[in-house]
PQR file of N, CA, C, O and H, with PARSE charges and radii, in Angstrom:
ATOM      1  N   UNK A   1      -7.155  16.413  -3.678 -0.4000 1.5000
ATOM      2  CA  UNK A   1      -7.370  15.004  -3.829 -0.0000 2.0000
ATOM      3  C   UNK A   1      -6.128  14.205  -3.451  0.5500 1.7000
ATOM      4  O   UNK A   1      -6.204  13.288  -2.634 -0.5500 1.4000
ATOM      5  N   UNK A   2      -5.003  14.545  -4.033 -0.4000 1.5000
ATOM      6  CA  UNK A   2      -3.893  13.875  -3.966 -0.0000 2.0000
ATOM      7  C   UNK A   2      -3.142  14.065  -2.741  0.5500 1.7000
ATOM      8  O   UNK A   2      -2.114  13.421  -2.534 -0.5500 1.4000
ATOM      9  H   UNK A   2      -4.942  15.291  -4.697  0.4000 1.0000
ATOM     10  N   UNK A   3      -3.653  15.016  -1.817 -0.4000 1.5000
ATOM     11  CA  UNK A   3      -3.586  14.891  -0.341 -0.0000 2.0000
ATOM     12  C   UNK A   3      -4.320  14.232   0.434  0.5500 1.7000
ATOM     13  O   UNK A   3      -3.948  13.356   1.215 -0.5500 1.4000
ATOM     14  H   UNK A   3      -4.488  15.539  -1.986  0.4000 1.0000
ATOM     15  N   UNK A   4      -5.553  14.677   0.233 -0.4000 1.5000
ATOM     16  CA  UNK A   4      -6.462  12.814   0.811 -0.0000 2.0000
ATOM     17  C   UNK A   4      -5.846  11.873   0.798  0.5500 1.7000
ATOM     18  O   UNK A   4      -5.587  11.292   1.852 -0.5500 1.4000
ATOM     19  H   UNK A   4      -5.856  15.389  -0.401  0.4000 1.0000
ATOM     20  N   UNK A   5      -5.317  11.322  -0.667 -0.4000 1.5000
ATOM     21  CA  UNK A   5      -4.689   9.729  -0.510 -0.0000 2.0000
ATOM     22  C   UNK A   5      -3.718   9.379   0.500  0.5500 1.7000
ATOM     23  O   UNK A   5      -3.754   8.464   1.323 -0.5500 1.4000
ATOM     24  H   UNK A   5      -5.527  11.794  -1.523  0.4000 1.0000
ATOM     25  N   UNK A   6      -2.640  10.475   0.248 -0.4000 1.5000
ATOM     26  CA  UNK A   6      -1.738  10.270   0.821 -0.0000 2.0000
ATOM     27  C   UNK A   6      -2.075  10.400   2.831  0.5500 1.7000
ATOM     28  O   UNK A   6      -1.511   9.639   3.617 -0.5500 1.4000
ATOM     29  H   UNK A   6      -2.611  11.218  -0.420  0.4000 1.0000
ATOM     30  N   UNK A   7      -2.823  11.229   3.169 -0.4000 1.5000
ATOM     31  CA  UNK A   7      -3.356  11.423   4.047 -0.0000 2.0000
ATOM     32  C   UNK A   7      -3.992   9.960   4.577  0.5500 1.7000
ATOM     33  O   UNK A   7      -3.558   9.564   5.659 -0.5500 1.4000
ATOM     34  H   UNK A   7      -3.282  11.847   2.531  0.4000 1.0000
ATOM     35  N   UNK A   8      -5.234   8.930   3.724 -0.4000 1.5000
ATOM     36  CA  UNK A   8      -5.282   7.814   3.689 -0.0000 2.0000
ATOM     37  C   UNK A   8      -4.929   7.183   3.917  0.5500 1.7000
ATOM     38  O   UNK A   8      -5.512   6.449   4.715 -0.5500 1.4000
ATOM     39  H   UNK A   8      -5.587   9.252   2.845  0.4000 1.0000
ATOM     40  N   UNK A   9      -3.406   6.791   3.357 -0.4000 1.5000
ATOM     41  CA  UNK A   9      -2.789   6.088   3.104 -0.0000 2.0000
ATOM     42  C   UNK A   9      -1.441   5.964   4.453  0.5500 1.7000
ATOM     43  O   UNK A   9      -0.497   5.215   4.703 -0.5500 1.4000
ATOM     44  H   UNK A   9      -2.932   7.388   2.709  0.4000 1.0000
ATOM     45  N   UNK A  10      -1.846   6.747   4.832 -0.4000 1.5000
ATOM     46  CA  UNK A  10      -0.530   7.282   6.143 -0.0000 2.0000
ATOM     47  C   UNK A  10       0.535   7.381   5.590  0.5500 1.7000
ATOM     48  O   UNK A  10       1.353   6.684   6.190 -0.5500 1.4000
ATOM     49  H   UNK A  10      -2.614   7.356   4.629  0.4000 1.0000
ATOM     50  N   UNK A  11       1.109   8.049   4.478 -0.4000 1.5000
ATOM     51  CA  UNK A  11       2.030   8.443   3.954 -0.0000 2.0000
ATOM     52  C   UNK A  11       2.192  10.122   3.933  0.5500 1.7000
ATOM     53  O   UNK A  11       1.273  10.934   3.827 -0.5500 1.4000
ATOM     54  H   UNK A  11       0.445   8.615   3.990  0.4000 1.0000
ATOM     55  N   UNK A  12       3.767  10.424   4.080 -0.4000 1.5000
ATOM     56  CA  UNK A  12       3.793  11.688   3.430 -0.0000 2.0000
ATOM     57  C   UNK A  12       5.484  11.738   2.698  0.5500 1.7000
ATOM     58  O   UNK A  12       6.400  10.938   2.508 -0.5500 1.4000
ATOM     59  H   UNK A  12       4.513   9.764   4.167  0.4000 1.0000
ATOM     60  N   UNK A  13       5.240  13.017   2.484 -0.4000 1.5000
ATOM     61  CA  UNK A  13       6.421  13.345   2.167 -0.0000 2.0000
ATOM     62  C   UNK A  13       6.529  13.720   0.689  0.5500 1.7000
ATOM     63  O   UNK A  13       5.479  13.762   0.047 -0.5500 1.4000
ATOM     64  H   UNK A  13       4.496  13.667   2.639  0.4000 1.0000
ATOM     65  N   UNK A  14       7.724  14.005   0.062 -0.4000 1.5000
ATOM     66  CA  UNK A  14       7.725  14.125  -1.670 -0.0000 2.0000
ATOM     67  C   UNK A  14       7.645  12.942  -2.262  0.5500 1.7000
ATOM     68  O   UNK A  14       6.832  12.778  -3.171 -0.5500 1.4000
ATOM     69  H   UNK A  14       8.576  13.971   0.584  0.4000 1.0000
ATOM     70  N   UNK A  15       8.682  11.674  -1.738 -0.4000 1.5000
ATOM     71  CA  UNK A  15       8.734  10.735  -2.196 -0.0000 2.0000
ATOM     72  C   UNK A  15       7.351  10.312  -2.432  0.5500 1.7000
ATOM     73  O   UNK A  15       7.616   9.162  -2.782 -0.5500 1.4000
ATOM     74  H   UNK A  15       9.342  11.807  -0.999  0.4000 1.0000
ATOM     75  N   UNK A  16       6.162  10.374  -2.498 -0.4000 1.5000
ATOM     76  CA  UNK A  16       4.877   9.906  -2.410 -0.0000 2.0000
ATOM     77  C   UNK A  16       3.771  10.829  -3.377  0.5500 1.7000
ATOM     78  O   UNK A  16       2.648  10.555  -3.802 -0.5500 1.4000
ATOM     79  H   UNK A  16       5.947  11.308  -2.213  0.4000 1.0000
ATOM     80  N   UNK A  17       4.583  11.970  -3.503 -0.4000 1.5000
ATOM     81  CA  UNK A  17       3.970  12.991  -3.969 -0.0000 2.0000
ATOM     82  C   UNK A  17       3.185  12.790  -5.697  0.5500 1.7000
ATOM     83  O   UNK A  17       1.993  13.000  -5.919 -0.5500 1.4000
ATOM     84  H   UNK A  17       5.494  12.193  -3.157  0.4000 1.0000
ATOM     85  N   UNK A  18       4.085  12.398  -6.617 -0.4000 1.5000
ATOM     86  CA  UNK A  18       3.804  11.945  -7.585 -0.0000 2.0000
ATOM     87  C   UNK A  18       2.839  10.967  -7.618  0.5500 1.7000
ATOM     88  O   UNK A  18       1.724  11.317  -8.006 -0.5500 1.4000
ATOM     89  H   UNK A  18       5.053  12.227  -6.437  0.4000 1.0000
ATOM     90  N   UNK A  19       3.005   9.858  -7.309 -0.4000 1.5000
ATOM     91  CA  UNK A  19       2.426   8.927  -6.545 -0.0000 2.0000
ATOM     92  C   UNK A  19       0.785   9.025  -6.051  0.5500 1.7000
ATOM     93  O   UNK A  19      -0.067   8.319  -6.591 -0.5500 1.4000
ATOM     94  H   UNK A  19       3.910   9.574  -6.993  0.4000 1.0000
ATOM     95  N   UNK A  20       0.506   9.841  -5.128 -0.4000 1.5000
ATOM     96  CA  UNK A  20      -0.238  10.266  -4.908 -0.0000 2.0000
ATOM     97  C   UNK A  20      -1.217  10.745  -5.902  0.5500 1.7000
ATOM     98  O   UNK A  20      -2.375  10.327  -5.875 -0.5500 1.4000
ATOM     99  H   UNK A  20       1.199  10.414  -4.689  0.4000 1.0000
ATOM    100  N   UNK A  21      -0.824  11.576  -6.753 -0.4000 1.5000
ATOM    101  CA  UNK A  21      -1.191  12.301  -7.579 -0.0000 2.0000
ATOM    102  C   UNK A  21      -1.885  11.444  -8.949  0.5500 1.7000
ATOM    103  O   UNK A  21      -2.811  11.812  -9.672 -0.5500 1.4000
ATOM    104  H   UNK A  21       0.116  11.915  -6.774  0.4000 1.0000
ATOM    105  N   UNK A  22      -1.165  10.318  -9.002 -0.4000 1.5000
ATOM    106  CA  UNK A  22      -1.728   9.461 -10.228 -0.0000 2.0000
ATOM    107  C   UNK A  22      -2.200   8.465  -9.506  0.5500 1.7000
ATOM    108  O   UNK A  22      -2.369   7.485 -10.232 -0.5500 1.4000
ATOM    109  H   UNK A  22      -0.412  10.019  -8.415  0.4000 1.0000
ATOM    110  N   UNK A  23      -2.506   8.256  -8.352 -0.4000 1.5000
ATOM    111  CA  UNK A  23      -3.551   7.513  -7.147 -0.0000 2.0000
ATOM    112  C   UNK A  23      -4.256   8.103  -7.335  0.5500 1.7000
ATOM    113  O   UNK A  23      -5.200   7.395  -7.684 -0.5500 1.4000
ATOM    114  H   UNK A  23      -2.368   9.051  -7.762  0.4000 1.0000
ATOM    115  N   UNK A  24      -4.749   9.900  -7.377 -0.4000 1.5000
ATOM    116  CA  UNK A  24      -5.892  10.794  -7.300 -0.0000 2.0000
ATOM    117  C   UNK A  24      -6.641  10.493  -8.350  0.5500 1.7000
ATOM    118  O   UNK A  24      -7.645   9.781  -8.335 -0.5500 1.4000
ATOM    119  H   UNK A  24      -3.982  10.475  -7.093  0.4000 1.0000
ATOM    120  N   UNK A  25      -6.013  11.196  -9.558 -0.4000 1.5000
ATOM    121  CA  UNK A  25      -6.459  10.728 -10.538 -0.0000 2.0000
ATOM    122  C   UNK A  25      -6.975   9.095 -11.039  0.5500 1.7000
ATOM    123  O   UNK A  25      -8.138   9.043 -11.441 -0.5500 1.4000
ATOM    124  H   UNK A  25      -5.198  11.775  -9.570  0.4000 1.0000
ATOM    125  N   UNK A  26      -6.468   8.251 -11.038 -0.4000 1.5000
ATOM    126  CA  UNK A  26      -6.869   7.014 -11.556 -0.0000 2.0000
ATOM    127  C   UNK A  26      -7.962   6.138 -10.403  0.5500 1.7000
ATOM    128  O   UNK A  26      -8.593   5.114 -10.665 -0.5500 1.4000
ATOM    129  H   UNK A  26      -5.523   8.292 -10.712  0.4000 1.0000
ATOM    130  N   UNK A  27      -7.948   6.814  -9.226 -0.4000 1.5000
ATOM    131  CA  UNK A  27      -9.530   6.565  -8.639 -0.0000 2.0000
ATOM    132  C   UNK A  27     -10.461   7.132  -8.355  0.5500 1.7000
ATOM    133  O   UNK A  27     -11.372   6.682  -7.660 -0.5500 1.4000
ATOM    134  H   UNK A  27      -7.435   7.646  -9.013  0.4000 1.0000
ATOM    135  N   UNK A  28     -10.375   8.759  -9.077 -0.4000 1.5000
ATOM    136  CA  UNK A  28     -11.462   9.501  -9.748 -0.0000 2.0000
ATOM    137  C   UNK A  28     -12.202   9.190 -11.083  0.5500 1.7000
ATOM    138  O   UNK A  28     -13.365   9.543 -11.278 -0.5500 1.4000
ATOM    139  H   UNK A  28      -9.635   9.125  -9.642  0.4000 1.0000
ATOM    140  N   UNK A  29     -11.308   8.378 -12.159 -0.4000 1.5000
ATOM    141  CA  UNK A  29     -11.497   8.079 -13.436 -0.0000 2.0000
ATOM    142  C   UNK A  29     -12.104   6.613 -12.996  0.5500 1.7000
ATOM    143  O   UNK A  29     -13.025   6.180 -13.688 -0.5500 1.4000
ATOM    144  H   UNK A  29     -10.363   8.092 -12.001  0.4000 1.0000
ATOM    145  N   UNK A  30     -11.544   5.663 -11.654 -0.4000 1.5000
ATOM    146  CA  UNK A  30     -12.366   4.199 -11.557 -0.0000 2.0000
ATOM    147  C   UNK A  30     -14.293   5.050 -11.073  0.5500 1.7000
ATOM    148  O   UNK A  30     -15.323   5.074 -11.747 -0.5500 1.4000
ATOM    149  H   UNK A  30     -10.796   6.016 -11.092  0.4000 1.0000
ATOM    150  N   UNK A  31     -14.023   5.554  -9.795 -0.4000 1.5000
ATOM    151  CA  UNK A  31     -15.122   6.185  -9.449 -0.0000 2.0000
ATOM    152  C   UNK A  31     -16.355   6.377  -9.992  0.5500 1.7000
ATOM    153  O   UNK A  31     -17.492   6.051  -9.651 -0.5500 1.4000
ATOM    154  H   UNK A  31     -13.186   5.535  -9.248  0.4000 1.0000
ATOM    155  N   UNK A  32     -15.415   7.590 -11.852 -0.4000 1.5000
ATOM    156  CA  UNK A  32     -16.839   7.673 -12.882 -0.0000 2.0000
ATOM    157  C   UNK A  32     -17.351   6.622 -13.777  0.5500 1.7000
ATOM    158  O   UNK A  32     -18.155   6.830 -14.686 -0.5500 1.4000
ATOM    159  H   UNK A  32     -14.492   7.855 -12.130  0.4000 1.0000
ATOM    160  N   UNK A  33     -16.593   4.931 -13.320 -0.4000 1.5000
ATOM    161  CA  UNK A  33     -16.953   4.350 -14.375 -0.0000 2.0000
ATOM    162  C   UNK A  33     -16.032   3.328 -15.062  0.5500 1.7000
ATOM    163  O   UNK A  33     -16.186   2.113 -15.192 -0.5500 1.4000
ATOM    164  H   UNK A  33     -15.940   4.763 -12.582  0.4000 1.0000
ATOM    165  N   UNK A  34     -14.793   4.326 -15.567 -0.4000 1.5000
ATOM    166  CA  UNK A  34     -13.775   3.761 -16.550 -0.0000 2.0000
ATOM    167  C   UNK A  34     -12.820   2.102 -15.624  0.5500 1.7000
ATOM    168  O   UNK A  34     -12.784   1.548 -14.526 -0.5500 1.4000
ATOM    169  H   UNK A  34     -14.668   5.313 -15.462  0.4000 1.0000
ATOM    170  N   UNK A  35     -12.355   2.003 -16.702 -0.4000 1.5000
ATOM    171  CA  UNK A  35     -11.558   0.665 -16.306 -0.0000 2.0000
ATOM    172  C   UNK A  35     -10.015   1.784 -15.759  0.5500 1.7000
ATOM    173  O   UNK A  35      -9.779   2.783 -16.438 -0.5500 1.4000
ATOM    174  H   UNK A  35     -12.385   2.453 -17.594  0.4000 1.0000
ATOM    175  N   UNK A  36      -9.434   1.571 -14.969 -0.4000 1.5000
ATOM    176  CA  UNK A  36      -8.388   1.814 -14.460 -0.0000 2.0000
ATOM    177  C   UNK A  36      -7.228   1.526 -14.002  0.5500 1.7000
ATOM    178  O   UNK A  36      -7.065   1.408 -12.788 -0.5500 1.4000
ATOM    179  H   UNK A  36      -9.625   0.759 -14.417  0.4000 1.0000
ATOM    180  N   UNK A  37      -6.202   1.358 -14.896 -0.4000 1.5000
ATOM    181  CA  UNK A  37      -4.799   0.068 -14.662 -0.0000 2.0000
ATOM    182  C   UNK A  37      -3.623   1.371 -14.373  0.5500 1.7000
ATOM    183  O   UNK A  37      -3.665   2.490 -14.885 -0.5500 1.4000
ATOM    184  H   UNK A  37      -6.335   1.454 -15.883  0.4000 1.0000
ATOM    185  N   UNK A  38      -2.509   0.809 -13.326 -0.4000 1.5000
ATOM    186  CA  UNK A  38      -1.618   1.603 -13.178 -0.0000 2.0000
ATOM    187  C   UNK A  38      -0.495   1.032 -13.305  0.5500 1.7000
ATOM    188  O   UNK A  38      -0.401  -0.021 -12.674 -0.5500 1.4000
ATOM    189  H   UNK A  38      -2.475  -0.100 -12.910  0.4000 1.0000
ATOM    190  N   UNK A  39       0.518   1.388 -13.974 -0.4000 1.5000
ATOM    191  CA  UNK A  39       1.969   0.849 -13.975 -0.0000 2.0000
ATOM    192  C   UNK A  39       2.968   1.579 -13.694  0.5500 1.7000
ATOM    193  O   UNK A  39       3.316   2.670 -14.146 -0.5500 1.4000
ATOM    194  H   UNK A  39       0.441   2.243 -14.486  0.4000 1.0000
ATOM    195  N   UNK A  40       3.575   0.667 -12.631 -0.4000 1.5000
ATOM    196  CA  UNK A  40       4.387   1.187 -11.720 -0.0000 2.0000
ATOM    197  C   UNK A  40       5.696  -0.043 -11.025  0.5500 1.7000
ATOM    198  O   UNK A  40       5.652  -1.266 -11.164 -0.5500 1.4000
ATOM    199  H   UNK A  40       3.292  -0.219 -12.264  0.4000 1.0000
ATOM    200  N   UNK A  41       6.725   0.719 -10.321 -0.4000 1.5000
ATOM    201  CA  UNK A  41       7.659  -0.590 -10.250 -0.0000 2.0000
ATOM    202  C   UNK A  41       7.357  -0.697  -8.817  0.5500 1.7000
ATOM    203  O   UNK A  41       8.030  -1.530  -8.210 -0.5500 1.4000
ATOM    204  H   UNK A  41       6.761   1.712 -10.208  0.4000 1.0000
ATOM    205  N   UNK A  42       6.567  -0.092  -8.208 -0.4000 1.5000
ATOM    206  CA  UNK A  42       6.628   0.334  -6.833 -0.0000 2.0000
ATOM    207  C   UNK A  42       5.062  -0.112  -6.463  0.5500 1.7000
ATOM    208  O   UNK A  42       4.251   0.704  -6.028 -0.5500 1.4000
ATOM    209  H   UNK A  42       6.019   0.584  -8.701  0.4000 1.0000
ATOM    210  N   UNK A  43       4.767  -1.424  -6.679 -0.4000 1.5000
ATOM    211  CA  UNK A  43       3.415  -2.005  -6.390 -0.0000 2.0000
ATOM    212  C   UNK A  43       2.807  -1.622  -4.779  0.5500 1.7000
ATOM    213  O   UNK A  43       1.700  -1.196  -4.454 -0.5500 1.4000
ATOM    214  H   UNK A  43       5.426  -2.088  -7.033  0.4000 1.0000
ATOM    215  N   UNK A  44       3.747  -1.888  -4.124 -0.4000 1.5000
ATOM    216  CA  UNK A  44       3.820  -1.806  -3.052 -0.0000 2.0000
ATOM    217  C   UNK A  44       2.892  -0.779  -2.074  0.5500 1.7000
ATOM    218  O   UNK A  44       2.074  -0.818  -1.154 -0.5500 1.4000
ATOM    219  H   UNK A  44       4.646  -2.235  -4.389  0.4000 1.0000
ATOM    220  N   UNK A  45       3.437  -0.069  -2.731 -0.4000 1.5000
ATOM    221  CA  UNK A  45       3.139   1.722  -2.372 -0.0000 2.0000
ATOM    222  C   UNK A  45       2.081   2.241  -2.956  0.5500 1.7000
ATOM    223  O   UNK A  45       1.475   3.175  -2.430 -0.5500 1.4000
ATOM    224  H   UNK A  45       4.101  -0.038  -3.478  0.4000 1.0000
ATOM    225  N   UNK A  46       1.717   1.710  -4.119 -0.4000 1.5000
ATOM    226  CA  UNK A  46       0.556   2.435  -4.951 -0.0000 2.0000
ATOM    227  C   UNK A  46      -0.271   1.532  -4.542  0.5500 1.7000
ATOM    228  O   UNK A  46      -1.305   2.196  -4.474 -0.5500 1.4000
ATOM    229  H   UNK A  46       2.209   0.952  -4.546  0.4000 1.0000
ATOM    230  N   UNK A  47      -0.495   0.668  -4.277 -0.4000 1.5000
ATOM    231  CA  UNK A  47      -1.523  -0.368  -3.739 -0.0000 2.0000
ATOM    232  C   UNK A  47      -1.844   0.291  -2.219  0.5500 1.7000
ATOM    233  O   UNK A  47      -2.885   0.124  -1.584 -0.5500 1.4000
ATOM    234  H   UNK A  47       0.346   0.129  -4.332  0.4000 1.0000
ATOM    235  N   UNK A  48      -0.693   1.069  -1.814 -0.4000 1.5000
ATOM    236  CA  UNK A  48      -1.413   1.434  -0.137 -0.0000 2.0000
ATOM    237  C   UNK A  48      -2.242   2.377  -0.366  0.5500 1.7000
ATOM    238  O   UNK A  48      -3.179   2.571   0.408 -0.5500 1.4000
ATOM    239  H   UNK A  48       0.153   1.205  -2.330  0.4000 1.0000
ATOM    240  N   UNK A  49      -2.010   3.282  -1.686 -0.4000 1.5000
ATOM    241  CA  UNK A  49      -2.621   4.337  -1.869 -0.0000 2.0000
ATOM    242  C   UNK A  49      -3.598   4.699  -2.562  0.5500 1.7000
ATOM    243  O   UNK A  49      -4.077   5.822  -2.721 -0.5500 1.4000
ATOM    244  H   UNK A  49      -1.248   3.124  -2.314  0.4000 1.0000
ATOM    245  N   UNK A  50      -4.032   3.215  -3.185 -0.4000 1.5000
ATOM    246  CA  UNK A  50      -5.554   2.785  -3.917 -0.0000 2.0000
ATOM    247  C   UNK A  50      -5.990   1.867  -2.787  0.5500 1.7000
ATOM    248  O   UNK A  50      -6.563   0.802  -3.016 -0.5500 1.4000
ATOM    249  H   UNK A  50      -3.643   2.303  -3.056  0.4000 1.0000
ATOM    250  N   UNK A  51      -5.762   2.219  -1.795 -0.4000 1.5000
ATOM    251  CA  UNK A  51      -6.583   1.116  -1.369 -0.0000 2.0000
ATOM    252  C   UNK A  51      -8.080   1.571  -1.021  0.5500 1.7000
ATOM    253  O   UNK A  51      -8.429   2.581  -0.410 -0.5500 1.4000
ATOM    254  H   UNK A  51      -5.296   3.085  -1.609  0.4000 1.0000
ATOM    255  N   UNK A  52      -8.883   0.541  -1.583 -0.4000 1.5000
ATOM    256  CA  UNK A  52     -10.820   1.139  -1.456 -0.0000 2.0000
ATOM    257  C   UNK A  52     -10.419   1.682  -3.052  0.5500 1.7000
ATOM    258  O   UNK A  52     -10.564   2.903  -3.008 -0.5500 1.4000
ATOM    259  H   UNK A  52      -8.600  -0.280  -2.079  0.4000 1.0000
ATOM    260  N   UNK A  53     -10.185   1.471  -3.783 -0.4000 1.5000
ATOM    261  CA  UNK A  53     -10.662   1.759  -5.115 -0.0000 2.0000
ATOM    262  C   UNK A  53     -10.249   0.725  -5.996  0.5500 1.7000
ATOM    263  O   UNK A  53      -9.377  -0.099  -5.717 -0.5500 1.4000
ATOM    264  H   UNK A  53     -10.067   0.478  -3.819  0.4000 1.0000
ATOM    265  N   UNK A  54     -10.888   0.777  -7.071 -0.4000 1.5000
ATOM    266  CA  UNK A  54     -11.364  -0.228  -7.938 -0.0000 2.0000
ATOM    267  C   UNK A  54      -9.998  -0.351  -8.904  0.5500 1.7000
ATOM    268  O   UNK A  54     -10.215  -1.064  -9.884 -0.5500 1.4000
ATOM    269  H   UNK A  54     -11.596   1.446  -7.297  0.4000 1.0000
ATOM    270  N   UNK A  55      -9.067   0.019  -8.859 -0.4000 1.5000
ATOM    271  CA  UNK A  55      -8.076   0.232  -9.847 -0.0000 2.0000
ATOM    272  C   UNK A  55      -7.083  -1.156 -10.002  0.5500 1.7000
ATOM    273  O   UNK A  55      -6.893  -1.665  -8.897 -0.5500 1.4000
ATOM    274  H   UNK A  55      -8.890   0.598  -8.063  0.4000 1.0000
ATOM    275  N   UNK A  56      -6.755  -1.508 -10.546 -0.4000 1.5000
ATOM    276  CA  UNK A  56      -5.817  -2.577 -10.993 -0.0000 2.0000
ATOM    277  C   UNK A  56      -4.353  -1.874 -11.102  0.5500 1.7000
ATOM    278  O   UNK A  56      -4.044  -1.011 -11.924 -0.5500 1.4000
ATOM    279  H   UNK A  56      -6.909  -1.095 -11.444  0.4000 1.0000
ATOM    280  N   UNK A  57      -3.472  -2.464 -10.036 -0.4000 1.5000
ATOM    281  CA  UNK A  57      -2.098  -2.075 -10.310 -0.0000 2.0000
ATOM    282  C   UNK A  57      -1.037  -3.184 -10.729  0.5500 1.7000
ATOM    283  O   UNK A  57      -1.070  -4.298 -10.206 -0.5500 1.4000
ATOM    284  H   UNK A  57      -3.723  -3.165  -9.368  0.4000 1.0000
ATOM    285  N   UNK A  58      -0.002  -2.806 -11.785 -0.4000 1.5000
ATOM    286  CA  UNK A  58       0.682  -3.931 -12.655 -0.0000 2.0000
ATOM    287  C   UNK A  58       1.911  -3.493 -12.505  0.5500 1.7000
ATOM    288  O   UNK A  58       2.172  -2.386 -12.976 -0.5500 1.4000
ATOM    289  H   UNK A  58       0.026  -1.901 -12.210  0.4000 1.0000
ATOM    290  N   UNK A  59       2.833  -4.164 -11.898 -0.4000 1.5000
ATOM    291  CA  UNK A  59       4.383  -4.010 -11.860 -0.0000 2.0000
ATOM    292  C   UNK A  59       4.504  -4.298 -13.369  0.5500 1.7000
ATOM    293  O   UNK A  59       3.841  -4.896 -14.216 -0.5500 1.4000
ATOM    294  H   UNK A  59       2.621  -5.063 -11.515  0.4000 1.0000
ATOM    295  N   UNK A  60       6.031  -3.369 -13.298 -0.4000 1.5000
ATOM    296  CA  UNK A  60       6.437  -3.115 -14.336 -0.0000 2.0000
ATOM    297  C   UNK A  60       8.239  -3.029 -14.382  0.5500 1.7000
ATOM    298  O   UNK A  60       8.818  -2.764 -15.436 -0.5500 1.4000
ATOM    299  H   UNK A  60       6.569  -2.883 -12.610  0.4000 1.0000
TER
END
């Protein structure tokens, strides 16, 4: 999953890796339903990597 995004997203690398990973998750959890907020200082980036999903991202 968390290679899709990043794949998606035209990103790679480690720096993204984490990242990715709580992108996977939190638009599998919007997907089934749930409300889905992410906090992060790096809006930027996690917004490239939700992008097409329902998730709400909140600098922090």
């Amino acid at each position: 999953m968390a290679r899709d995004v990043l794949k998606t997203a035209g990103l790679h690398g480690h720096k993204y890796a984490i990242d990715a990973i709580l992108a996977a998750v939190a638009g599998q959890e919007a997907a089934q339903g749930a409300e889905a907020t992410v906090f992060t200082s790096d809006t930027d980036d996690m917004n490239q990597l939700l992008a097409g999903h329902p998730v709400r991202v909140e600098k922090v």
